[in-house]
N, C-alpha and C positions, 0 to 999 in steps of 0.2 A: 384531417381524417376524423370523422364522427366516431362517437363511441361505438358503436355497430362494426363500422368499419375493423375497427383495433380488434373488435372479440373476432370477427371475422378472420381476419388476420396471423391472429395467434392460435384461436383451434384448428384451421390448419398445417399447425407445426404439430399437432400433438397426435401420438397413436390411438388405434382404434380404444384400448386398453385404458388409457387415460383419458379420453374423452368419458367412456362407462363410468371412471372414478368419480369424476366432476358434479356427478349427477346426486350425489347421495351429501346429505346434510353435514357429513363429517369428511367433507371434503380434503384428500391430500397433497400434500407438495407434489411440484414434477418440481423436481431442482435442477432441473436442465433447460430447462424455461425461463425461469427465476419465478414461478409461482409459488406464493407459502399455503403452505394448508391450511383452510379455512372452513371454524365452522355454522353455518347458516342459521342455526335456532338459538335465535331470543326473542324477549319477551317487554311489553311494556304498555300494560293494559291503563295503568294509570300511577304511571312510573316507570324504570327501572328497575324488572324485576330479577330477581333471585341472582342478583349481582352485587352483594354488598350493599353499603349505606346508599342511599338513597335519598330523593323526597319523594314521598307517600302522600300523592294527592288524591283527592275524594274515590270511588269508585267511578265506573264508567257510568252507570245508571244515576250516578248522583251529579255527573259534570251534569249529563243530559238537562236534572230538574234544574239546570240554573238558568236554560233556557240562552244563553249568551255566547256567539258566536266567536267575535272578539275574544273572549275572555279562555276559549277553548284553543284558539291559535297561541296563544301565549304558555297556555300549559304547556301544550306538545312540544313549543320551541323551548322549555325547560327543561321538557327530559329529553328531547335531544340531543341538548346543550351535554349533560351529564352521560347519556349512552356515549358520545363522542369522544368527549373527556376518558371515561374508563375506559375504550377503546385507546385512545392515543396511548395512555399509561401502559395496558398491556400488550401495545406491540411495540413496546419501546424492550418490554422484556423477553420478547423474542416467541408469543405465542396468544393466541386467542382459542380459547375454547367454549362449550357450552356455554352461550347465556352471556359473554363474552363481545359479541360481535356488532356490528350496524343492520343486520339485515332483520326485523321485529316481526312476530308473531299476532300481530296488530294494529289498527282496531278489532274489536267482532260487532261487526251490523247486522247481522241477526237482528227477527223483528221479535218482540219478546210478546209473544199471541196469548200466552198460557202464565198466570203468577207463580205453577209452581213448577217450572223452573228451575233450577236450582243455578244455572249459568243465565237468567237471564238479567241478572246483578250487570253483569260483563255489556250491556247492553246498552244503545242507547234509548230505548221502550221501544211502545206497541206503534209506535207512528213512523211510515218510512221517510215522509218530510220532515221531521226534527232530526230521524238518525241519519239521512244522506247526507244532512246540512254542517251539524254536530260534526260526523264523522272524516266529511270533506276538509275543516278546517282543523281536523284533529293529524289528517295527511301532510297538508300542506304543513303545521308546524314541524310533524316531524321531519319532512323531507328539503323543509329550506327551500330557498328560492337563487342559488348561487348557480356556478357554472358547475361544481359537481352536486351529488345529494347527500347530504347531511347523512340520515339512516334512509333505507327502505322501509317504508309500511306497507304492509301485509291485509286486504281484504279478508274479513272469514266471518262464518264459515258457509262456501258457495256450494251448494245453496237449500234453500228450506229447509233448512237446520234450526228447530230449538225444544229441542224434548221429544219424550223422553229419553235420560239418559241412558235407561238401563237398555235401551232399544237400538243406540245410537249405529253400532257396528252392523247393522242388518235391516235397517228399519227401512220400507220403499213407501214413499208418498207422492200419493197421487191428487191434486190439486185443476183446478180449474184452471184457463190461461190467463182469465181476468186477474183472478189469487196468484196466482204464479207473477205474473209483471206490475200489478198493480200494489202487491203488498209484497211478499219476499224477495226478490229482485230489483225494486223498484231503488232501492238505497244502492244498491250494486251498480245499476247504470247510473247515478247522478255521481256518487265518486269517481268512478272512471272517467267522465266525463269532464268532471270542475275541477278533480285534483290528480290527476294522472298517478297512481298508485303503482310502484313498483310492482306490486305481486298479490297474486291470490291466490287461498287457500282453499283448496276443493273439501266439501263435507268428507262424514265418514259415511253418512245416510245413501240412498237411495234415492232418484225421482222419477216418477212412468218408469219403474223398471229398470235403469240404470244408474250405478253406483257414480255417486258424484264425480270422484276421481277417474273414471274412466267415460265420462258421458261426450261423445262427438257432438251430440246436442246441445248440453252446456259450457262446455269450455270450446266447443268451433262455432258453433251455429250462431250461439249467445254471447258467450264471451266477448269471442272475436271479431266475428261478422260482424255482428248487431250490436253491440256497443261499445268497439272498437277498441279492443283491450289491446296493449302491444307489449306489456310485461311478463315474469315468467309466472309459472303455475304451480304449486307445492302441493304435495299431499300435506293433511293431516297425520300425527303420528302414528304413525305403523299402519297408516290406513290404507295402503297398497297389499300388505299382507291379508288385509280383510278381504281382498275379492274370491279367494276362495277358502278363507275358513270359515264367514258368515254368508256372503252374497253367494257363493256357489257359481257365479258365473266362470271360472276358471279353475281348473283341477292339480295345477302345481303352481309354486310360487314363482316361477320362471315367466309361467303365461300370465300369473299376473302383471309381474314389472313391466313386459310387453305389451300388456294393453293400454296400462295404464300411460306409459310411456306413448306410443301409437295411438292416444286419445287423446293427447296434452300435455299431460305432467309432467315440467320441466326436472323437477328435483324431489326427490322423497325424503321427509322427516321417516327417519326410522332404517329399516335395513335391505329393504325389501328390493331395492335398485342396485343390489349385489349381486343377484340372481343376472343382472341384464346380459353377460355376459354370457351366459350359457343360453340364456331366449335366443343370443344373437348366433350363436350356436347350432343352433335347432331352429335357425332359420326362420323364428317370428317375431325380429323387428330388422331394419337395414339398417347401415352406417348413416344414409341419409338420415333416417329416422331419430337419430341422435346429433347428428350435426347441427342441427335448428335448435336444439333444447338448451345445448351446452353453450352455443352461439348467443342465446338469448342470457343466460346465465355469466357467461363474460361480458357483458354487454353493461350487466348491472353493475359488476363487481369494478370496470373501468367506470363508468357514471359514480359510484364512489367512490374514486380517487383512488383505489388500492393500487396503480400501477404507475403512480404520479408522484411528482414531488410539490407540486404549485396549490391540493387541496386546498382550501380557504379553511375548511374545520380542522387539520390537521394540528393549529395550535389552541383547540380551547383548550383552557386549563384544568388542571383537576378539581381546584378549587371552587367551581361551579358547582359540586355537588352537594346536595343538599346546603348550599348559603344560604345567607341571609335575605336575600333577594325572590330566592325561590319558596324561602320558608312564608314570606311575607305575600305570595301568590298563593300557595297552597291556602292559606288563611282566608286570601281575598274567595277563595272558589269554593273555597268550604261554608264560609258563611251564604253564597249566591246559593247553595245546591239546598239547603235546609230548607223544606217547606212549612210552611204556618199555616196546617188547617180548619183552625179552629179559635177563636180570640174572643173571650166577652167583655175584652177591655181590662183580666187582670195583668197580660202582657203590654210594653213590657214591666216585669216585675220590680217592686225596690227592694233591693239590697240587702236592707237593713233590717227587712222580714227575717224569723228567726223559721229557716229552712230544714223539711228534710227529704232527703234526696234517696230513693230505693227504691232498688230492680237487678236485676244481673249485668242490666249491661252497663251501671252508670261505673262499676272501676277495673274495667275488663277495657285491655286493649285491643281484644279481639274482632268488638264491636264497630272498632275505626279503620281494618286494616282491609278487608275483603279478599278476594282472592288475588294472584298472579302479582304479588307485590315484594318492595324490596326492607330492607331494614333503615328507617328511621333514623336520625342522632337523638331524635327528642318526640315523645308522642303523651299528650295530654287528653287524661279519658276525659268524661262527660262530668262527671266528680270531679276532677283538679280543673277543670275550666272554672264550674261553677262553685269552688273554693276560691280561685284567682278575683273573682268580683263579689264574694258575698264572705262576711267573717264567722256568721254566725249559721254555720251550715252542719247538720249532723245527718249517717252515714247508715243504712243496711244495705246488705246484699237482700234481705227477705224471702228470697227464693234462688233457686237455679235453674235455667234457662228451660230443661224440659223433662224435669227427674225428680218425680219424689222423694224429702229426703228418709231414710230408713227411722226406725222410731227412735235408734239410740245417735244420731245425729244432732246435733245444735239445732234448738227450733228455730230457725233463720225469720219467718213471719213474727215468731211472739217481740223479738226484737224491733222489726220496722214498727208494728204500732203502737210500743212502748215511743219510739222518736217520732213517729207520727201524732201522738197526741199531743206530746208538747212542744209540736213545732205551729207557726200561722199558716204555713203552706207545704204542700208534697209536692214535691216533682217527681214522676216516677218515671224509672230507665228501662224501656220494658223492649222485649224484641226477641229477636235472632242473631245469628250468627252465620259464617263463613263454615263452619263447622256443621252447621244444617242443612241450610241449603247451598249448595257448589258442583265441583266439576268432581266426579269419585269418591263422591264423601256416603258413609253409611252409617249416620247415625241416628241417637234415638229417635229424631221425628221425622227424618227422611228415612223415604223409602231408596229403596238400590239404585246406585249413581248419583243421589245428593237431591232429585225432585222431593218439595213437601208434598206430604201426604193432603195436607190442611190448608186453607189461607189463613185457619184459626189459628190466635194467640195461643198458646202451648197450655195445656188445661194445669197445671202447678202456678204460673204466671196469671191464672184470669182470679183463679183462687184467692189468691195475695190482694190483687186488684180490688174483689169485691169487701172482700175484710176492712180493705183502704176506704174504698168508696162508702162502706158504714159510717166511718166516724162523721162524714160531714164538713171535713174541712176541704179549703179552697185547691184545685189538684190542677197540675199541668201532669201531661200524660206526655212527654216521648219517646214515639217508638221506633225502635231501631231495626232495619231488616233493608237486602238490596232489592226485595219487591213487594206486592200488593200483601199486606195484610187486615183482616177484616176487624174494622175500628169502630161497628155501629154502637157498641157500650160506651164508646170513649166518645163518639161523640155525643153521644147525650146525657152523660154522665159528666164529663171535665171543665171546666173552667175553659181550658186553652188543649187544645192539639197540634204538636208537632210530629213532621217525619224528617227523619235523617237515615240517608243513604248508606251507610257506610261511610264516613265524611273525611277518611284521611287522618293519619298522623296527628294532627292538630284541630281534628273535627269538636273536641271539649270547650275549647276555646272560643273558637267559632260556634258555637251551641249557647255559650254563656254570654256572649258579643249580641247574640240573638235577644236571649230570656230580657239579658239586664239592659236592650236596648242603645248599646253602643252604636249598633246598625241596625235598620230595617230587616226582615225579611222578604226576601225576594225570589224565592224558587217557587218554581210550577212542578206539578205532578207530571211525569213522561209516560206513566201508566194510567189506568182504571184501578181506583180503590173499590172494590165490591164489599155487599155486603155479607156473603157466604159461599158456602162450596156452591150451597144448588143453583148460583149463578152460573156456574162454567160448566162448558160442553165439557165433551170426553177429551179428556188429555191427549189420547193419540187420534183424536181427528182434525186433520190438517184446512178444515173448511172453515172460513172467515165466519161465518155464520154466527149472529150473537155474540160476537169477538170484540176486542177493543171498544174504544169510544164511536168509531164510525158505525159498529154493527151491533151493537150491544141493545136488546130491545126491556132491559130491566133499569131500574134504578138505583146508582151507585151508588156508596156512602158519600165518596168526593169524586168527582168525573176527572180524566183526562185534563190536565192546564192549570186544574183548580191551585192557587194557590193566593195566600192575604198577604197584605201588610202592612205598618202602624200606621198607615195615611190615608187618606179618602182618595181616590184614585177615581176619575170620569172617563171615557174615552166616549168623542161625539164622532161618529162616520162620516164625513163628507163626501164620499163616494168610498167606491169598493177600494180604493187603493191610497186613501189617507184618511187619517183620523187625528184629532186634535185629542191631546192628553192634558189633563188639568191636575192638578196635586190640591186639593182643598185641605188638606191637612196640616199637622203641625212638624212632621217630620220626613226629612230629604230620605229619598228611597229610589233605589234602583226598580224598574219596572218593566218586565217582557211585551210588549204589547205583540197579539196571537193575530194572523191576519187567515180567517176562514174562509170555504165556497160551502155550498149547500145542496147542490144539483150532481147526481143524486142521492149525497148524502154528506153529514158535516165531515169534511175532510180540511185539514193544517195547508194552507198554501204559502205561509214563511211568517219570519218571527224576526223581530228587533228588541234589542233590548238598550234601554235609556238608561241615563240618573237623570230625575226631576225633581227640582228642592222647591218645597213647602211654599206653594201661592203660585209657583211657574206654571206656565203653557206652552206646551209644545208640540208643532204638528210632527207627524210622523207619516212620512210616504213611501208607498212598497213600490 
């Protein structure tokens, strides 16, 4: 008997009553069944999140810049490894709760069109070819390849979903078919397709006039039909409630759960499939109507083994989490995700340079952490990294991230160029934060729901900079933020340019691994670094139009891919689907090699990523 069979099997033993329960995130025991209560939402954007210790690997937009497929099946199957682990732990204790469970809230493939964004950190960028690819092997790690599934991962959020925030509960967009499947769906059909995803997540948004979570369009027509989805369908949180307090399409919350339910939606994050009972009440949804949803939802919960004794993951250990194994991965993917945009050959740096290191983000761990993450045993900022390899290193903060300080405050600046004169080099730590830009965040430089206002550098931060850039000494500038910020001063200004993603727990390390050379740098850019606001359309127009690297008719600071590293690097074409790679330089370095079309416009047709040591040749075939 196939898993299908069994859910089959067992919903009908159950009342109309409990079938309704089944349907809601905080799902309850029937203990007459032997079902324990189960609840559906967690989380693991790039980790294990808001579940205790953890490892805290790079952010999603920073795996992306590593460009490395391999190396993103091995994360996933790490924090799997550890969701399962804390799982086995706490049902040994007799309960699973929020955050708690196998069933993840993640990836999000969203295409990240707009830098300011504030979620589009969570991303894997503007390219649906790197996010299908990225994302596909981000599923398959987490879901194992065994006779049951590891966790379920979660598609989101479906679809044309990304900004703005403050709009997100009510916003309708309306897109072309070519935009619509060519760029924000197109990563939705190749996951489904190559990685068989338990579940997807319906938007909060809108598209041609129908609210994500209730659209017959997009979760039958699309979903299902047409790119053969067979898993279940989730709202976003509490995003059933929204059909009539933003959308208006339904006048009680009864008629919402029924539509949304009667469109799809196997299970709601939130409360709003509490109501189903009385929709069914009044007559607007059938028992049938629910027998398929709930069907589909046992279906999953026996494919992970909750009804078994033979699971294969049932014994990882707890001890997986956050080890040494995984700490040594996280490293490895921190150092691939840092991109090198800039090099006039003072990188990598020596050592033995009497260093000073100043910005807000260089002894802030906040800079490492990004959103949707778990707690760490051990997180080294950009300052204890580049303490770990250099002795002779002194310290300002110089500024704060985006806030004048008051006049009777510590001059933070008079301090960095007091160290910056009598150092031979400045690294500066300059950037953003999780606290800027994110998911609900409303601070000083975001606007409502956490989109920047700016893709400028925070004007307290350019200030410092320019003070720095007076003296004349030799400057590595990196800047820290999960997306596009505008670096035309720094590139013509700095010695050397780095970006870091958000880089992880241990991204300082991996930073300093960088500077002092331990490793090449090897990350690509997953976005467009622009050179100002008056590059970007309107934030709420959903038209490709001058968008991205494919459609963008100005001139970056650093384009889409762009990324260096300390080796001469050739790639000869021998036709459109190999290329020979050479290393003429003096140091072994990992390398993406990008395989493009042209017709009708430059678009990403796949990516491999090598190590090639210093004098080697090696073809490379797509």
């Amino acid at each position: 008997m196939n898993f299908r069979e069994k859910a089959i099997e067992l919903v009908s033993k159950m009342t109309l009553e409990e079938k309704l329960s089944q349907m809601n995130h905080d799902a309850p025991a029937i203990e007459r069944l032997g079902i324990p209560a189960y609840n559906w939402w967690s989380e693991c954007l790039h980790g294990a999140a808001r579940n205790g210790t953890a490892t805290v690997f790079p952010q999603s937009i920073a795996m992306a810049a590593s460009f490395n497929k391999e190396r993103m099946r091995e994360v996933a199957t790490a924090i799997s490894d550890e969701i399962r682990a804390k799982y086995n732990e706490n049902k040994k204790q007799g309960f699973t709760e929020i955050y708690q469970g196998i069933t993840m809230c993640s990836p999000n493939i969203n295409i990240f069109r707009d830098p300011r964004w504030g979620r589009g950190q969570e991303t894997y960028g503007e390219d649906p070819t790197l996010t299908g690819m990225m994302a596909a092997e981000y599923v398959k790690g987490l879901q194992g390849d065994g006779k049951y599934r590891k966790v379920d991962a979660t598609l989101k959020h479906y679809a044309v979903h990304s900004g703005p925030e403050a709009d997100r509960r009510a916003f309708d967009i309306d897109v072309t078919d070519e935009e619509l499947y060519g760029t924000y769906l197109a990563a939705f059909e190749y996951c489904i397709k190559n990685a068989e995803p338990s579940a997807v997540m319906a938007a909060y948004n809108a598209v041609k006039g129908s609210p994500c979570v209730a659209s017959n369009f997009l979760l039958k027509d699309v979903l299902r039909d047409k790119f053969g989805f067979e898993g279940y369908v989730e709202s976003d949180a509490n995003g059933v409630e929204f059909l009539d307090k933003y959308h208006k399409v339904t006048n009680t919350s009864a008629e919402s759960a029924a539509l949304a339910a009667k469109s799809g939606c196997d299970l709601c994050i939130g409360d709003a499939f509490k109501e189903l009972p009385e929709a069914y009440r009044q007559g607007l949804i059938t028992e049938e109507d629910i027998d398929e949803s709930v069907i589909r939802l046992f279906t999953a919960r026996f494919r992970l083994g909750m009804f078994s004794d033979d699971c294969e993951y049932d014994n990882i250990p707890y001890d997986v989490v956050d080890c040494e194994k995984h700490k040594a991965l996280n490293l490895e993917m921190a150092r691939e995700s840092i991109v090198l945009l800039k090099n006039d050959g003072i990188l990598p740096l020596d050592a033995s340079k009497k260093i000073a290191v100043i910005g807000p983000c260089a002894d802030d761990i906040a800079p490492l952490l990004a959103n949707y993450c778990g707690r760490a045993s051990e997180y080294v900022t950009l300052l204890s990294g580049i303490r770990e390899k250099a002795n002779n290193v002194m310290y300002a903060k110089g500024s704060d991230y985006c806030t004048e300080p008051r006049e009777y405050d510590e001059r933070l600046d008079n301090e960095a160029l007091i160290i910056a004169e009598k150092c031979d080099v400045i690294i500066m730590c300059m950037g953003i934060t999780p606290a800027i830009e994110g998911e609900e965040v409303d601070g000083n430089y975001g606007t409502e729901g956490g989109d920047k206002r700016s893709i400028e550098i925070p004007e307290v931060q350019k200030k410092l900079y320019r003070k720095l850039r007076e003296l004349g000494k030799p400057m590595v500038f990196v800047n820290v933020s999960g997306s596009c910020l505008a670096l035309g001063e720094q590139d013509n200004d700095c010695n050397a340019v780095l970006q870091c993603f958000y880089p992880g727990s241990l991204g300082g390390r991996a930073l300093a691994d960088i500077i002092f050379g331990v490793c090449s740098p090897s990350g690509r850019l997953p976005v467009t670094f622009y050179a100002s606001d008056s590059d970007l359309p309107d934030f709420r127009d959903y038209s490709m139009e001058n968008r991205t690297y494919k459609f963008f008719k100005g001139k970056p600071v650093y384009p889409f891919g762009h990324g260096l590293t300390y080796s001469g690097i050739t790639e000869d074409w021998t036709d459109e689907n190999t290329a020979v790679i050479k290393n003429n330089g003096k140091y072994d370095t990992y390398y993406s090699v990008l395989k493009y079309s042209t017709n009708p416009y430059k678009k990403l047709e796949d990516f491999k990523k090598i190590f090639i040591k210093s004098g080697e040749e090696i073809t490379v075939k797509f």
